[in-house]
N, C-alpha and C positions, 0 to 999 in steps of 0.2 A: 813774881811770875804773872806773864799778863792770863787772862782771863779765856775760856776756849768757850765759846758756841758751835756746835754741829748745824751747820746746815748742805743736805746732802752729803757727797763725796766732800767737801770742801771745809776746811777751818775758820773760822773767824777770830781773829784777836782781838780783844780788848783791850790797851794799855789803863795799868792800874795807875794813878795818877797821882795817888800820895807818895809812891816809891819814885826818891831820886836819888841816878847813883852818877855823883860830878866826878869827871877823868880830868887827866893832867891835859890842859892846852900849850904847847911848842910857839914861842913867836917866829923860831926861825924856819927856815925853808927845808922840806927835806929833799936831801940829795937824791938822785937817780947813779951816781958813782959811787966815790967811797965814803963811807959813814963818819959820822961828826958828833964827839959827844955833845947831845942835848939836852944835860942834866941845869945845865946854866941857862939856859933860855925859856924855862916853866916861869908861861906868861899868867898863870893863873888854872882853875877847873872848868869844863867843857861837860854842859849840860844837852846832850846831842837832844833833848829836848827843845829847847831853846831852836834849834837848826832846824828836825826834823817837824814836827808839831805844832803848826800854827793855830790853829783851833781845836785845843784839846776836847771842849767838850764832844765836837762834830768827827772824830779821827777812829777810823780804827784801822787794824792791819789784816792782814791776807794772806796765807800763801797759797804761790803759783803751783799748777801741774802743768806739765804740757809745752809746747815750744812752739805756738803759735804768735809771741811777741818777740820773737828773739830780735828782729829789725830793731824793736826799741831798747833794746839793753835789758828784757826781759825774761830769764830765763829759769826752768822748774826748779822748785824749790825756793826760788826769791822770795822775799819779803815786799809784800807791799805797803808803803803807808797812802792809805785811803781819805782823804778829808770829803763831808759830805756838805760842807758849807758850801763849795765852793760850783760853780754853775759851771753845767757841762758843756763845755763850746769844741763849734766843730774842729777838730784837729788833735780835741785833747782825750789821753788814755783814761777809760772810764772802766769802772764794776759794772757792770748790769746782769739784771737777773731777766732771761728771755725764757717763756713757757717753764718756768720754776727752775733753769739754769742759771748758774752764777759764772759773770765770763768776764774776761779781762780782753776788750780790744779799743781799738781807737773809734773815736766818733767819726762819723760824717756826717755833716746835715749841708745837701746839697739840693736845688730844685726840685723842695718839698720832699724831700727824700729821706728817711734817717737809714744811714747801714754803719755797721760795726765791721770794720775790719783789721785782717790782722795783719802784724808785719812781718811777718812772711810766706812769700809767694806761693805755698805751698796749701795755704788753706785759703779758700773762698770767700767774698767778703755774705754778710748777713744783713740782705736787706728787712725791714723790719715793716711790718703789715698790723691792719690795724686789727685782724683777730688773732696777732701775734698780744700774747701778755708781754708787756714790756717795762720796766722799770729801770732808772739811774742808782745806783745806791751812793758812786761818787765818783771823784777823778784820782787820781793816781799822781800824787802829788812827789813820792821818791820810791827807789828801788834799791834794797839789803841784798846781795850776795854776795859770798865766799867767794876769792880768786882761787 
C-alpha cells in the first residue's frame, strides 16, 4: 500500500517502491466488437511501473476533488501521478501549492505573467502576484480513473 501524508483537505501518495506487482502483457490488439481469446498471445509481464514512473525517486501521486480540470481528462477522485523532476513549462498541468492551497491546474507563463488555469470554463483563471505564496510541487505527468 502506498504511503498517505495529510496535507490539508488533500492526500498525498507515496508509491512504496520495493513492492512490484507484474501483470500479464497481451501482444495482440484488443477488439472494440466481438471478443477473442487472448490466452495465446501473453507476450510476457507489464510492470505499469515501467509506463507510469519515470523518475521514481522524484514521483508521487494525488488525488483529485473537484471538476475544475475536466477539459483535461481530469476528473474527482482521479489519480494523479505527479513527477517533480520534471520543469514546469507553460501549457503543462501542474501541483501548485497557492497561499498554503494545493491545486491542480494548467500553467501559463505569458508576458511576464504566471496564471493557473483551469479547464473548464466555469472556473476563473488565477493570476499569480508576487505577495501571493506560490510554489510548483510538479507536473502531472498521467491520469488513473475508473470508466
Amino acid at each position: 500500500m502506498p504511503n498517505k501524508q495529510s496535507t490539508s483537505a488533500n492526500v498525498v501518495y507515496r508509491p512504496q517502491r520495493k513492492l512490484k506487482i507484474p501483470l500479464p502483457l497481451y501482444s495482440c490488439s484488443v477488439s472494440a466488437g466481438f471478443p477473442s481469446p487472448a490466452e495465446d498471445y501473453v507476450e510476457g509481464k507489464l510492470d505499469l511501473n515501467q509506463y507510469l514512473v519515470k523518475h521514481p525517486v522524484a514521483t508521487f501521486f494525488v488525488r483529485v476533488t473537484g471538476d475544475s480540470m475536466l477539459g483535461a481528462g481530469i476528473h474527482s477522485g482521479d489519480l494523479l501521478i505527479v513527477d517533480r523532476s520534471l520543469e514546469p513549462k507553460d501549457g503543462r498541468v501542474i501541483i501548485a501549492v497557492v497561499d498554503g492551497e494545493l491545486l491542480v491546474k494548467r500553467l501559463s507563463m505569458k508576458s511576464q505573467k504566471v496564471m493557473l488555469l483551469a479547464d473548464n470554463p466555469q472556473y476563473p483563471a488565477l493570476t499569480i502576484h508576487e505577495a501571493m505564496e506560490f510554489q510548483v510541487w510538479g507536473v502531472v505527468t498521467n491520469v488513473i480513473h475508473p470508466l
